[in-house]
C-alpha positions in Angstrom: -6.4 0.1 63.3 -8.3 -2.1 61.1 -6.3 -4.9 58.4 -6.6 -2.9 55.7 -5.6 0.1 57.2 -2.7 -1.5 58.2 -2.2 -2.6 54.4 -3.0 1.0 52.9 -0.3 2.6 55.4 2.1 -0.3 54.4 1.6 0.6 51.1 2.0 3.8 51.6 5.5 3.3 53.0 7.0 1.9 50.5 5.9 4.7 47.8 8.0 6.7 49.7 10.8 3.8 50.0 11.2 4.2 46.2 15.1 4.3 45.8 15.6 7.4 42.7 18.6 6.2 40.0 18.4 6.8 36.7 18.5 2.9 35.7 15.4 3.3 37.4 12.8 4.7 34.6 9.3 3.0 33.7 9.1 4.1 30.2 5.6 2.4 30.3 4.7 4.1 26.7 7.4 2.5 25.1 6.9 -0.7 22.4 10.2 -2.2 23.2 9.3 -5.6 25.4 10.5 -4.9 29.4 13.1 -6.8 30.1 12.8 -9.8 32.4 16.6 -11.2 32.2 17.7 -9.9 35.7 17.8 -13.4 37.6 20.0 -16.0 35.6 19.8 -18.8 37.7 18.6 -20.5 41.3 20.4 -22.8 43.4 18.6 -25.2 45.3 19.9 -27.7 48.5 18.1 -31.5 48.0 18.2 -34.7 49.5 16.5 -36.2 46.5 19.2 -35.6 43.7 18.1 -37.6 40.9 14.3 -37.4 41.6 14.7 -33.8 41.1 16.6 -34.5 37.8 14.1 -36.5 36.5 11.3 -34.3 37.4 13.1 -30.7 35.7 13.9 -32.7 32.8 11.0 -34.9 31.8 8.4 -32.4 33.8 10.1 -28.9 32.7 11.8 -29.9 29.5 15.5 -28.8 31.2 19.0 -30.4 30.1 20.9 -32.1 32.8 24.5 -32.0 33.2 26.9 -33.3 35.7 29.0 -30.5 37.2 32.8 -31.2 36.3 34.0 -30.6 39.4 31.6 -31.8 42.7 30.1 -35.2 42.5 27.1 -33.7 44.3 26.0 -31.0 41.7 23.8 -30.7 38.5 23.0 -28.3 36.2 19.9 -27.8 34.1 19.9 -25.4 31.3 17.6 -24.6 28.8 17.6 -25.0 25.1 19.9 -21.7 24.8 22.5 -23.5 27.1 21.8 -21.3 29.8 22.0 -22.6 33.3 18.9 -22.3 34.9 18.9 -24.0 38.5 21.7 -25.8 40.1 21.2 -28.8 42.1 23.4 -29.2 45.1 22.6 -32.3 47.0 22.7 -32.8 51.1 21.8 -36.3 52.0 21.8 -34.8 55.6 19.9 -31.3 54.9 16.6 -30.6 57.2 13.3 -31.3 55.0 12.1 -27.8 54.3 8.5 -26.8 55.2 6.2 -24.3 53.8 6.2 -22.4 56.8 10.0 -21.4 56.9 11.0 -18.2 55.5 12.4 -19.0 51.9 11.6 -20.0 49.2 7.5 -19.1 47.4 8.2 -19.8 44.0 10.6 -19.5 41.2 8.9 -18.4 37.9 10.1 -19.6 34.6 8.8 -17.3 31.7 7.9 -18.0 28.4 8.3 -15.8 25.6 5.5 -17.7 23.2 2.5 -18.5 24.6 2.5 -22.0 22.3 5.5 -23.2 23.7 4.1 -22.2 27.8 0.9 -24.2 26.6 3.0 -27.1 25.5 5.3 -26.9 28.7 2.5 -26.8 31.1 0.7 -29.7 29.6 3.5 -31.5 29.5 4.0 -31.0 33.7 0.3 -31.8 34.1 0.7 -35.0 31.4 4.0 -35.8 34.0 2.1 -36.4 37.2 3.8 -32.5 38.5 1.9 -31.7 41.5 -0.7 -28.8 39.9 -2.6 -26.2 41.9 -4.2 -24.4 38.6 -3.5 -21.2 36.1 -4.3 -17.9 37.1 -4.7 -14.6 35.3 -2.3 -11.6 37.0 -3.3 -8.9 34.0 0.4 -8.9 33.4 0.4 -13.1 32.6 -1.0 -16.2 32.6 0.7 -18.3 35.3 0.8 -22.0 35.8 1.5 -23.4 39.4 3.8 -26.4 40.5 5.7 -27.6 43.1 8.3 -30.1 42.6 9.0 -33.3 44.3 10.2 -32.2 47.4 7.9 -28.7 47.4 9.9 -25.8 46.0 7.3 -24.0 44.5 7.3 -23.6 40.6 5.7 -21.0 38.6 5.5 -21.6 34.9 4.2 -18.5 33.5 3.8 -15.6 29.9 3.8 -12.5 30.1 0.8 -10.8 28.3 1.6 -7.6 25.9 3.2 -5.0 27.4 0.4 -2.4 26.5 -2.6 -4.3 28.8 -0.5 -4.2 31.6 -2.7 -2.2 33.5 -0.4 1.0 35.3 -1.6 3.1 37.8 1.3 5.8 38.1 4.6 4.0 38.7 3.1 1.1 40.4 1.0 -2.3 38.7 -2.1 -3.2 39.4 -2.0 -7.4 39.2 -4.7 -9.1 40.2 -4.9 -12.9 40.5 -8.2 -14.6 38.8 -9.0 -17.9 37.3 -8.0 -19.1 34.2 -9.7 -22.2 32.6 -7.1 -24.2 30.9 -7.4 -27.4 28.8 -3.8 -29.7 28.7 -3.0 -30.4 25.5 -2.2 -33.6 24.2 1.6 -34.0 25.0 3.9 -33.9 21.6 6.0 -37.4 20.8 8.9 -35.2 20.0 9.6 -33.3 24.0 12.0 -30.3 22.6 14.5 -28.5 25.2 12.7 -25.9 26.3 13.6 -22.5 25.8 12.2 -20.8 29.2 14.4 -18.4 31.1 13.9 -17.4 34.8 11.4 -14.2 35.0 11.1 -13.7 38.9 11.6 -15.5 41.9 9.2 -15.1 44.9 10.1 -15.2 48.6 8.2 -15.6 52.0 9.3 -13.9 55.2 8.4 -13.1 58.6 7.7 -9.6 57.8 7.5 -7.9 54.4 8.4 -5.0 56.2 11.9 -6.6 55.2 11.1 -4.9 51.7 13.8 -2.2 51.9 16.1 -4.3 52.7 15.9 -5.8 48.9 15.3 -2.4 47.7 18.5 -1.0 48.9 20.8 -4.0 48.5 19.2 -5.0 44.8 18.6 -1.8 43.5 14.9 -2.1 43.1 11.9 -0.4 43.1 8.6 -1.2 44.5 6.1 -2.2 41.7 3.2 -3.1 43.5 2.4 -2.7 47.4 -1.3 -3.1 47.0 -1.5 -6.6 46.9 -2.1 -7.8 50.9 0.4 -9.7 52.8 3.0 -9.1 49.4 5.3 -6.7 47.9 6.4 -7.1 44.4 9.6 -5.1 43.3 11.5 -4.5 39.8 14.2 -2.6 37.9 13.1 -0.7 35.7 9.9 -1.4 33.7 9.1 -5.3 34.6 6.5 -5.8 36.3 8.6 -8.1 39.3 11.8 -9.6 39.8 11.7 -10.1 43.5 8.0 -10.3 45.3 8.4 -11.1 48.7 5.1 -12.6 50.7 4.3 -13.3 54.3 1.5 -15.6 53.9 2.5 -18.9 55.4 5.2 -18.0 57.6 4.4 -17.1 61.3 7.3 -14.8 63.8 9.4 -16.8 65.7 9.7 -20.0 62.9 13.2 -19.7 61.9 14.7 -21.4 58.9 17.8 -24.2 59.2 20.7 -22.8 57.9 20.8 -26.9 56.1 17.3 -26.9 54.9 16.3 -28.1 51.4 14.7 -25.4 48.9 16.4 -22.1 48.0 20.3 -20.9 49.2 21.1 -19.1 46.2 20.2 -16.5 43.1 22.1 -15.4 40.6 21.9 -12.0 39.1 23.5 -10.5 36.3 27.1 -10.1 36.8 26.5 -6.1 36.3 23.5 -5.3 37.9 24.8 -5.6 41.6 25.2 -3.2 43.4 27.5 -5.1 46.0 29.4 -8.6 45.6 26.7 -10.2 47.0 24.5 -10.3 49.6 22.0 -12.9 52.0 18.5 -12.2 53.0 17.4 -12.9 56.6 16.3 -16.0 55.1 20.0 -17.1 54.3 19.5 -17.2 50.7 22.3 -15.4 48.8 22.4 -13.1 46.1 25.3 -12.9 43.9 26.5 -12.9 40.2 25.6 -15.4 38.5 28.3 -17.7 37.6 29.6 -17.6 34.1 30.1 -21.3 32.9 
């Protein structure tokens, strides 16, 4: 069997994986905007706490405050007040590398292009370690990595109607898009970003169902080699899971820095919670 048979077969797979609820319908024709607001915050293990405040506030425009209860913990919301990623910090927590299951990227969409202009000029203007903008069809995306190498993707969605659909699946592509940092404003407003999707990388995509049946997704793409991107509803991802970098056998500490935690909207899961092979948990998100 050749690698891209391997890949169509995948593929085909997961079409037939596609878990059938009603929450589940595309309604691609529709005007109304698909909704992104699934994942309401991350939670990430650091030995760097203050470096990482400094670099999601001055970098990423976030607001930092102290948790009221554990010395160890900071929050960073967005202009809304919204709690975007918590920051749990283990001075004695493995260093995590890129090739342990975990943590791709976390994407942080934009609703107005202006402001994801400003926002990633403002990263680049930082010093944030910058690997370039790509077009998906879907978005324009902007890619980071923060100081100790959680990966960062600061991205907007294009309109809804050149999203290009081939039945119930997406066809995203990923080709280069020149872009030109602006001149960074004196006047650095909260930003107003919310969490769009966040993107994992394990052993073996085959994995996928697993997040299917325990999030109560559907696969949106399963084209794309080496990834599968899943939603609800019509959104083009919440969860995309990749096996890129990772390798079998490469286990991840259960102490390691990056990802342990995503929180979903209080009512969209389908269990209390639940954690990947990669020991990142899914649960509500917490209400405070």
């Amino acid at each position: 069997m050749t690698r891209r048979e391997f890949w169509q077969g995948l593929a085909a797979g997961f079409a037939m994986m596609q878990p059938l609820h009603s929450s589940q319908g595309t309604d691609r024709h529709s005007h109304r905007a698909p909704s992104a607001a699934l994942i309401q915050r991350v939670t990430l293990r650091t030995r760097q706490l203050e470096t990482l405040v400094d670099f999601y506030t001055q970098a990423l425009g976030l607001k930092a405050t102290n948790d009221l209860v554990r010395p160890n913990v900071v929050h960073l919301s967005n202009a809304s007040h919204q709690i975007l990623v918590t920051l749990v910090e283990d001075l004695q927590a493995v260093p995590h590398s890129p090739r342990f299951p975990g943590l791709f990227h976390v994407a942080f969409l934009f609703e107005q292009v202006a402001e994801w202009k400003a926002v990633v000029s403002r990263a680049i203007h930082q010093g944030a370690r910058y690997y370039g903008v790509s077009n998906h069809e879907v978005s324009w995306a902007a890619y980071f990595s923060d100081p100790e190498g959680n990966g960062i993707e600061l991205y907007w969605d294009r309109p809804k109607e050149l999203w290009p659909w081939e039945g119930d699946q997406v066809r995203m592509v990923t080709e280069y898009l020149p872009f030109h940092p602006e001149e960074p404003q004196q006047a650095q407003p909260l930003s107003t970003m919310e969490i769009g999707h966040v993107h994992l990388q394990l052993v073996d995509i085959r994995q996928a169902g697993d997040y299917l049946e325990q999030l109560d997704l559907r696969v949106t793409q399963a084209s794309y080699p080496g990834a599968v991107f899943m939603a609800r509803g019509n959104y083009h991802h919440h969860i995309a899971i990749n096996q890129w970098n990772t390798h079998p056998g490469i286990a991840r500490p259960e102490n390691s820095t990056g990802l342990i935690e995503v929180g979903y909207l209080p009512a969209l899961m389908k269990a209390s919670s639940w954690t990947d092979t990669a020991g990142v948990r899914f649960c509500p998100a917490p209400n405070i």
